[in-house]
C-alpha positions as CSV (number, residue, x, y, z in Angstrom):
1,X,10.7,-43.8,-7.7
2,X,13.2,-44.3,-9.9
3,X,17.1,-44.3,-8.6
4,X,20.1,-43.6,-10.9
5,X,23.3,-44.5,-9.4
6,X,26.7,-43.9,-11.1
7,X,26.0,-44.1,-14.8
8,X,28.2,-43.7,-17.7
9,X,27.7,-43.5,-20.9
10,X,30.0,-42.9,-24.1
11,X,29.7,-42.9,-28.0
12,X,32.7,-44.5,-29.4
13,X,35.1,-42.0,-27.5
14,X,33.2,-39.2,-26.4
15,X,32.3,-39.8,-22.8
16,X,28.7,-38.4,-22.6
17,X,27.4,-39.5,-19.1
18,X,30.1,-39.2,-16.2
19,X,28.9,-40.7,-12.9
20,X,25.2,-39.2,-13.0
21,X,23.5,-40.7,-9.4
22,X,20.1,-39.1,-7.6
23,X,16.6,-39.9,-7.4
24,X,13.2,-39.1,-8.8
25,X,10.7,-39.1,-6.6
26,X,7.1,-40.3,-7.4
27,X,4.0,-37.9,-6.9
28,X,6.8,-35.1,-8.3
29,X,7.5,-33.5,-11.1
30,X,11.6,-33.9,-11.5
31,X,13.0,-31.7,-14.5
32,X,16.3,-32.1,-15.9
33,X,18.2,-28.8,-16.9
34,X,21.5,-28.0,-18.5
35,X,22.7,-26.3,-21.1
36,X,23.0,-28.4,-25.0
37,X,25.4,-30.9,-25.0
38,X,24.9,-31.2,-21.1
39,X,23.5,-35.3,-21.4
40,X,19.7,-34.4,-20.8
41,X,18.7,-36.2,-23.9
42,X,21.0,-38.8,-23.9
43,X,20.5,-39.3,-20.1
44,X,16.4,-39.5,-20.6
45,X,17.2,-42.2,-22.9
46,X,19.1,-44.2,-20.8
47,X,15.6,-43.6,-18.3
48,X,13.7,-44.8,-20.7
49,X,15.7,-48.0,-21.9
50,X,16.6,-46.9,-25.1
51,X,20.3,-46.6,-24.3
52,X,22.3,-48.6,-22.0
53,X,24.5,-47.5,-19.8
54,X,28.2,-49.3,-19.7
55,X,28.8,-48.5,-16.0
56,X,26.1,-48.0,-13.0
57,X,22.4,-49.0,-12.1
58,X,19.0,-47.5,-13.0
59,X,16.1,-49.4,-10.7
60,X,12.7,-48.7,-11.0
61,X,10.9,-49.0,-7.6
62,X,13.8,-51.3,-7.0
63,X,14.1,-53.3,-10.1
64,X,17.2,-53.0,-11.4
65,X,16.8,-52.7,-15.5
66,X,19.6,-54.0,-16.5
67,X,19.0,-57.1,-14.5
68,X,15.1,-58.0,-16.1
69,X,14.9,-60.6,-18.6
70,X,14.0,-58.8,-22.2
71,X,10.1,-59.6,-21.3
72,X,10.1,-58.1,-18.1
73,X,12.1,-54.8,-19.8
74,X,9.1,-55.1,-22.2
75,X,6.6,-54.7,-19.9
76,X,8.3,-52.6,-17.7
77,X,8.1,-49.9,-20.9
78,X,4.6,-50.5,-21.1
79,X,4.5,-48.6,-17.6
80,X,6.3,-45.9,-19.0
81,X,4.2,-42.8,-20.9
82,X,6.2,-40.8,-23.2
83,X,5.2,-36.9,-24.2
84,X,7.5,-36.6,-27.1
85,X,8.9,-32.4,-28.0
86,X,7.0,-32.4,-31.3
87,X,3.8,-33.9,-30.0
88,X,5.0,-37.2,-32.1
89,X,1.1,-37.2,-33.1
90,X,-0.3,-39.8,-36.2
91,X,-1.5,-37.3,-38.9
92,X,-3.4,-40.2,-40.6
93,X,-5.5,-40.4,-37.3
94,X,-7.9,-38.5,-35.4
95,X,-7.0,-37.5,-32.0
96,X,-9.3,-40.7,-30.9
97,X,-7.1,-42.9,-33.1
98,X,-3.7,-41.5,-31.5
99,X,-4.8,-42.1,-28.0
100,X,-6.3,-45.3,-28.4
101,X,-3.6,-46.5,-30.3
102,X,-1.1,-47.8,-27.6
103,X,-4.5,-49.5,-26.0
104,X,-4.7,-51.4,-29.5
105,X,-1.3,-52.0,-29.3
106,X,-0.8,-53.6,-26.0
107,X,-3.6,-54.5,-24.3
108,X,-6.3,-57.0,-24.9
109,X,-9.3,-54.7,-24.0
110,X,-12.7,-54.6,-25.5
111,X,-13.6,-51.6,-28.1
112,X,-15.7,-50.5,-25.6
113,X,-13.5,-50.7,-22.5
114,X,-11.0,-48.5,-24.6
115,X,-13.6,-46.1,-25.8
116,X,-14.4,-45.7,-22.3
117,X,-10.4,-45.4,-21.4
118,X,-10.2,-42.8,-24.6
119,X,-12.9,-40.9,-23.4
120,X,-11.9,-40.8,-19.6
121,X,-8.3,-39.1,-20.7
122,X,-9.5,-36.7,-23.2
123,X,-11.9,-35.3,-20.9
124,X,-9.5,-35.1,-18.3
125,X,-6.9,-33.1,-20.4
126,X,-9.8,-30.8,-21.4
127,X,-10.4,-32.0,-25.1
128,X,-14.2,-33.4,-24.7
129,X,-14.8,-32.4,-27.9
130,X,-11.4,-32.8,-30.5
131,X,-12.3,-36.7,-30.6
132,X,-12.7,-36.8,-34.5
133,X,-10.3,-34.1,-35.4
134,X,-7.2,-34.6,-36.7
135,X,-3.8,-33.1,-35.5
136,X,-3.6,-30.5,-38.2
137,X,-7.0,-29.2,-37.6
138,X,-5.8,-28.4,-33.7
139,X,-3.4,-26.4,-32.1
140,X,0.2,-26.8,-31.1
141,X,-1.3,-26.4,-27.4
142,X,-4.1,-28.8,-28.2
143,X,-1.8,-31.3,-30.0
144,X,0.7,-31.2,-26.7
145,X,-2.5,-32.2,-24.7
146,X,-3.4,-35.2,-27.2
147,X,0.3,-36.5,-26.5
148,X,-0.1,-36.2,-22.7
149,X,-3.5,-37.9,-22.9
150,X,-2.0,-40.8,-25.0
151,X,1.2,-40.5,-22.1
152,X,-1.6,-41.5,-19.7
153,X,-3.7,-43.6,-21.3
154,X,-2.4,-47.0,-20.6
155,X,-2.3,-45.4,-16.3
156,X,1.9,-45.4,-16.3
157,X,4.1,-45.8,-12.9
158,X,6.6,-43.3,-14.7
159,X,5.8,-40.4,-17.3
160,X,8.5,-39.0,-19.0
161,X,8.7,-35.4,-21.2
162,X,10.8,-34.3,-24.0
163,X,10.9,-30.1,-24.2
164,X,6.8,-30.6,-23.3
165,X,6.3,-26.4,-23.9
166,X,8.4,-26.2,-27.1
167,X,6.9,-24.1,-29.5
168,X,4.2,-22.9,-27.4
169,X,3.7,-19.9,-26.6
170,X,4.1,-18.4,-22.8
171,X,0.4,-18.7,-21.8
172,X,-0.2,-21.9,-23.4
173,X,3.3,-23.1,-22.0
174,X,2.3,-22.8,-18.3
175,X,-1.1,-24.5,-19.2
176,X,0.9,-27.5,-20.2
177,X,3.1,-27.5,-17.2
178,X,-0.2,-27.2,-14.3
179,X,-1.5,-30.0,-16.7
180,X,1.1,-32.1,-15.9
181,X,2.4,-31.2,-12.4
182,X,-1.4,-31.7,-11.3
183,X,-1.6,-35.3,-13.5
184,X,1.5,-36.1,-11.4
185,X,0.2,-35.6,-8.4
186,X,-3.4,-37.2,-8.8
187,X,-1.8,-40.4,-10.1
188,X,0.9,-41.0,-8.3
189,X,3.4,-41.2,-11.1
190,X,7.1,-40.8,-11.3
191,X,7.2,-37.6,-13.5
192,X,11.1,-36.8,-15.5
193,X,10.9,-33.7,-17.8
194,X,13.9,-32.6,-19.6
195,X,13.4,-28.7,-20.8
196,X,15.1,-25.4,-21.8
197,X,11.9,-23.7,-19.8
198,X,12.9,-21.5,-17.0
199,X,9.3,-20.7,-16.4
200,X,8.7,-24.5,-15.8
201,X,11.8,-24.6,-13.5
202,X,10.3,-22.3,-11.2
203,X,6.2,-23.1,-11.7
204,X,6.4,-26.9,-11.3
205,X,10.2,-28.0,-10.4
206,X,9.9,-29.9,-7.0
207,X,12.7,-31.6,-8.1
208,X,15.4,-30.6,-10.4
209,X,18.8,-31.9,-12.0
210,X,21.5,-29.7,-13.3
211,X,24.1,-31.7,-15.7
212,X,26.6,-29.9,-17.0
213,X,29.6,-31.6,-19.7
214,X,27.5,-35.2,-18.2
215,X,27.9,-34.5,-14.6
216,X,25.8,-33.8,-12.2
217,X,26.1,-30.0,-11.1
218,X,23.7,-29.4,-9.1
219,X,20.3,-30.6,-7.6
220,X,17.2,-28.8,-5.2
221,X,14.1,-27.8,-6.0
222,X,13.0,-24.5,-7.3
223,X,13.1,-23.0,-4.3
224,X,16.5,-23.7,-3.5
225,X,17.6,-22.7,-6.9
226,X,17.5,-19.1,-5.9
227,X,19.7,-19.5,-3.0
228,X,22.7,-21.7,-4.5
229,X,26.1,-20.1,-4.9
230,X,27.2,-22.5,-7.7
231,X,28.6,-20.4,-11.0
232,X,27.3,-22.8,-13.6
233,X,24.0,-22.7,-12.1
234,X,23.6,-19.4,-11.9
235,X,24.7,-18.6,-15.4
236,X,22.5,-20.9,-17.0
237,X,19.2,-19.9,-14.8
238,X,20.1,-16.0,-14.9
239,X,21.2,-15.6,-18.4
240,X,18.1,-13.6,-19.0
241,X,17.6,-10.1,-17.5
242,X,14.1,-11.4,-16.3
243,X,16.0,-13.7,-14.1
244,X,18.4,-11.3,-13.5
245,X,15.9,-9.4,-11.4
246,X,14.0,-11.5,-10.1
247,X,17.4,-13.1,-8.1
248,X,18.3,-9.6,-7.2
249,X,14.8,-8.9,-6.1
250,X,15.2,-12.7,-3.7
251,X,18.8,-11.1,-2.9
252,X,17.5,-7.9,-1.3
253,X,14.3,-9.3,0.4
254,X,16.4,-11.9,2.0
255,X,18.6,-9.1,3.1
């Protein structure tokens, strides 16, 4: 679990973050939502460490971050996987080489203990066979799988997602998100996904966050969404006519 209580966070004067608290639970997929220039991305960083809040807390299963000496912050990261929005794949290496690289990196295994690791993820994220191709001989769907199995690979508490579907198309898209919604579930892990996607809000959001000008507007799951009364919600999820009628369609059944 990971608990966020009252942060802020400003760039020289601009005031970015404004008070955000809730929770993410673990064994859930939580998405953060909002429009551009909402916080998501600056707000994922500060999950992940790479920005520090000036005001408020961020505890992982109760450890407070900004309270661990800089080894324990270090190794605290190492429990954190990371599914970047381009796929954030080597080109130099094969997919092998890109998900065995963080093992290289930061663990003291044998080659053959990490083959074996390598092996277990890309079979797991249905690439048995892509081992000794390189990212420009796969697809963008293909590539987004090589970045979760890399996520994975070093069996993190917390997994977090940049825009996972972007630039994929709609079949492919809701591939990625079962992939990790059920990856969330079998491990155990702390799941945060920032996106754009409304199809992932309402496939795989258990748990969702809606900032809007760095506060939090709103928060429920994707069932809930459909039932909430707030404008700036309900702007930003039905902007598209699909949606549209789809809420009109919950409207008139509920009636």
């Amino acid at each position: 679990m990971i608990e966020v209580n009252d942060i802020h966070k400003s760039f020289g004067d601009t005031h970015i973050l404004k008070g955000v608290s809730t929770k993410f639970e673990k064994g859930k997929t939580n998405l953060i939502i909002g429009q551009s220039g909402s916080g998501k991305t600056v707000f994922l960083k500060c999950l992940l460490g790479l920005f520090s809040p000036e005001q408020g807390k961020i505890k992982y299963d109760g450890k407070d971050y900004s309270k661990l000496s800089a080894s324990e912050q270090r190794n605290l990261r190492q429990e954190m996987g990371m599914v970047f929005q381009g796929s954030a794949l080597f080109d130099s290496m094969t997919v092998e080489g890109n998900v065995m690289f963080p093992l290289t990196m930061f663990t003291k295994q044998s080659k053959s203990e990490m083959q074996d690791r390598v092996d277990f993820v890309l079979k797991r994220v249905n690439l048995v066979d892509a081992h000794h191709k390189y990212p420009s001989e796969i697809s963008g769907g293909m590539q987004k799988r090589v970045a979760i199995a890399r996520a994975i690979v070093m069996k993190p508490k917390y997994l977090f997602c940049d825009e996972p579907n972007s630039g994929l198309d709609p079949k492919t898209a809701i591939l990625i998100d079962n992939l990790i919604h059920e990856i969330t579930q079998e491990y155990d892990i702390t799941t945060v996904i920032n996106t754009h996607d409304m199809n992932s809000v309402m496939e795989i959001g258990e748990k969702i966050i809606f900032l809007k000008n760095g506060h939090k507007e709103w928060e429920g799951s994707n069932k809930e969404i459909f039932k909430t009364d707030n404008e700036a919600v309900t702007d930003f999820v039905y902007s598209s006519e699909l949606f549209k009628k789809v809420r009109q369609m919950y409207i008139e059944e509920r009636n």
